[in-house]
C-alpha positions in Angstrom: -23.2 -59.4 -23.7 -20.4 -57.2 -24.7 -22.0 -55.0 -22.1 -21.1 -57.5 -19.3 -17.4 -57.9 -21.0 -16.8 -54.6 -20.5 -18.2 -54.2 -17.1 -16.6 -56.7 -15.5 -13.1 -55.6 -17.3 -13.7 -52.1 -15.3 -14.5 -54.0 -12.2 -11.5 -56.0 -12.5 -9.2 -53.4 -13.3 -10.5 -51.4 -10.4 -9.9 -54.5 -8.7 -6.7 -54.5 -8.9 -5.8 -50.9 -9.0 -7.5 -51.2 -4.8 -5.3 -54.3 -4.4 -2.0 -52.3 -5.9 -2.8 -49.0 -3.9 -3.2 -50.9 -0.4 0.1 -53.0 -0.9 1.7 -49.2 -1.9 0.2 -47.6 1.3 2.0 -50.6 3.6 5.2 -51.1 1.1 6.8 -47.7 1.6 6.6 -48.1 5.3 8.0 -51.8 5.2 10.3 -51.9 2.4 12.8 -49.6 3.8 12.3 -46.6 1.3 11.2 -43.4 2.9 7.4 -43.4 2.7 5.9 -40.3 0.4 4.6 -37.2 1.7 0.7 -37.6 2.1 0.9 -41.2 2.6 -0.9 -42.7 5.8 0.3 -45.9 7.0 0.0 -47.9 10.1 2.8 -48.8 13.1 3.4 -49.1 16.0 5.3 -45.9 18.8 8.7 -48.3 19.9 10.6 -45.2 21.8 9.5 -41.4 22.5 12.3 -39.0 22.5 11.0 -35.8 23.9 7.7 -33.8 23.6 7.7 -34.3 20.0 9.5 -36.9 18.7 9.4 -40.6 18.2 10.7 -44.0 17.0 8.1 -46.2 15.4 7.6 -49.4 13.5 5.2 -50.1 10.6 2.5 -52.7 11.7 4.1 -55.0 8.6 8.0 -54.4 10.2 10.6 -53.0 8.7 12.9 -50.4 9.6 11.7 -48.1 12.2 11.6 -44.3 12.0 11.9 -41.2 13.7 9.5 -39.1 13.5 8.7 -35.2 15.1 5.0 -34.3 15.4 3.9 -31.6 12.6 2.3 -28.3 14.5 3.5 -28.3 18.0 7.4 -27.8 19.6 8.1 -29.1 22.8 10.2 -28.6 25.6 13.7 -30.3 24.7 14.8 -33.3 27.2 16.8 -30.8 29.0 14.9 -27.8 29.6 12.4 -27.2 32.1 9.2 -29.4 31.8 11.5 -31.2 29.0 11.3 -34.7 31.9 7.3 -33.8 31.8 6.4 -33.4 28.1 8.1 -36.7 27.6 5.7 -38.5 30.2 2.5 -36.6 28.5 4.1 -38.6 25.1 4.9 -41.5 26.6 0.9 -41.9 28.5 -0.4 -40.9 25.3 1.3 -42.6 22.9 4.3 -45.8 23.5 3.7 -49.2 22.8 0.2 -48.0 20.9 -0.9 -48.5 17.2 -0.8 -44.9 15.2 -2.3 -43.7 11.8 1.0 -41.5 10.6 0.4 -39.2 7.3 4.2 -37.6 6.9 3.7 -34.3 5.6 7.3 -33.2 4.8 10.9 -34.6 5.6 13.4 -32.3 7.6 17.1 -31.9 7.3 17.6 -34.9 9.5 15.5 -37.1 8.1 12.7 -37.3 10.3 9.1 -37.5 9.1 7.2 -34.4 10.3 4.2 -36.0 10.5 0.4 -36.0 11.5 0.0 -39.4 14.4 -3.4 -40.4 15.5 -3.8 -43.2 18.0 -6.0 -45.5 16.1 -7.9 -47.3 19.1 -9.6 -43.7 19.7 -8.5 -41.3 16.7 -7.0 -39.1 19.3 -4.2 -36.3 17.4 -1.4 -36.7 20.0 0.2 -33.3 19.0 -3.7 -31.7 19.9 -3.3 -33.6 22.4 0.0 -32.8 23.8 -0.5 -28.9 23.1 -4.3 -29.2 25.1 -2.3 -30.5 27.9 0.1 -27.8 28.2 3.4 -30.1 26.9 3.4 -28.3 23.7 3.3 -24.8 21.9 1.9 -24.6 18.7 4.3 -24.4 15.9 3.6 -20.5 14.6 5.2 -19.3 10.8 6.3 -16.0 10.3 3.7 -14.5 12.6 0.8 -16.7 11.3 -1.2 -18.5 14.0 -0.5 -22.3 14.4 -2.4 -25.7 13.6 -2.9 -25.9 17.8 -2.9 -22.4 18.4 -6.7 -23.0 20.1 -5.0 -26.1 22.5 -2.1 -23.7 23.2 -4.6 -20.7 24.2 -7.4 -23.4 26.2 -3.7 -24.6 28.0 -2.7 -21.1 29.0 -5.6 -20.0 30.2 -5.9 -22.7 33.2 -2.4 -22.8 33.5 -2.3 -26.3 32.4 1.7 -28.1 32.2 4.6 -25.8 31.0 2.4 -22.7 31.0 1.8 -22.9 34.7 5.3 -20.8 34.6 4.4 -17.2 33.8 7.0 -16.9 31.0 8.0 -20.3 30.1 11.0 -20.7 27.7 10.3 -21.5 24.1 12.7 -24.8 22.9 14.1 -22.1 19.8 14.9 -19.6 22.9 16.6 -22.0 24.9 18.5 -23.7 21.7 19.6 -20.2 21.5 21.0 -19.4 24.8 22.5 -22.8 25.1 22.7 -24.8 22.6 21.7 -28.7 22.0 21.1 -31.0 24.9 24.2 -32.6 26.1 26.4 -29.7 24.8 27.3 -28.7 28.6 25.5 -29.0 31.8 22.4 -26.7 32.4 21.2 -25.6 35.7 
């Protein structure tokens, strides 16, 4: 008997600790705190940026977020194929339900984070980079998490790389500075 006690005390304290860690995986999305690193929750794409960013909303509500897609860097609004990485984010990703896991916040804010569509489990930054829209983010000379998309892209010439030498977004923040800072030809 004291067999049973004990058992179902486990069950009901794992009970509860499932219970407690589901309401913890929607609550940081919802509640208006900043959702920890390694934490996947559910919501919904409400506005994409560029290439690489976007707004979203957790499925619950709540405050929405910008976010930037860990792994790839895309053309920014106002550089060439800037218009057409945006498309690419927009087909594969507004108005659509997302698994995000944020792996780090940046000096703005932002989530940099992992976002798979959940109706197929598609990556959208694989995605994105496969198409062509995207490099893949490299590290003091190591190879990126895309750097396969990026080669498969270049190879048929497939979006941005259908220029021979297209201009990375860190070369042309370089030469000119942020979008809007002055008009670019």
């Amino acid at each position: 008997m004291r067999m049973e006690g004990g058992t179902g005390r486990v069950a009901r304290r794992w009970a509860v600790w499932v219970l407690g860690s589901a309401m913890a995986l929607t609550a940081g999305a919802q509640d208006g705190a900043r959702p920890k690193t390694g934490q996947s929750w559910i919501a919904e794409v409400t506005y994409v940026v560029d290439g690489d960013s976007i707004w979203v909303r957790s499925e619950d509500g709540g405050k929405r977020r910008k976010l930037r897609l860990d792994g790839i860097d895309a053309p920014e609004i106002c550089q060439t194929h800037g218009p057409e990485a945006r498309a690419a984010m927009r087909e594969l990703a507004q108005d659509q339900l997302v698994r995000i896991t944020v792996r780090a916040y940046d000096r703005y804010g932002r989530g940099i984070a992992t976002v798979r569509r959940m109706a197929d489990d598609v990556d959208i930054a694989s995605a994105l980079a496969t198409q062509g829209w995207a490099w893949s983010e490299s590290f003091r000379g190591r190879q990126g998490k895309y750097w396969r998309e990026e080669a498969q892209a270049r190879k048929g010439a497939m979006g941005l790389f259908s220029r021979r030498q297209p201009e990375t977004p860190a070369e042309f923040r370089k030469r000119h500075g942020p979008c809007g800072a002055k008009a670019y030809s």
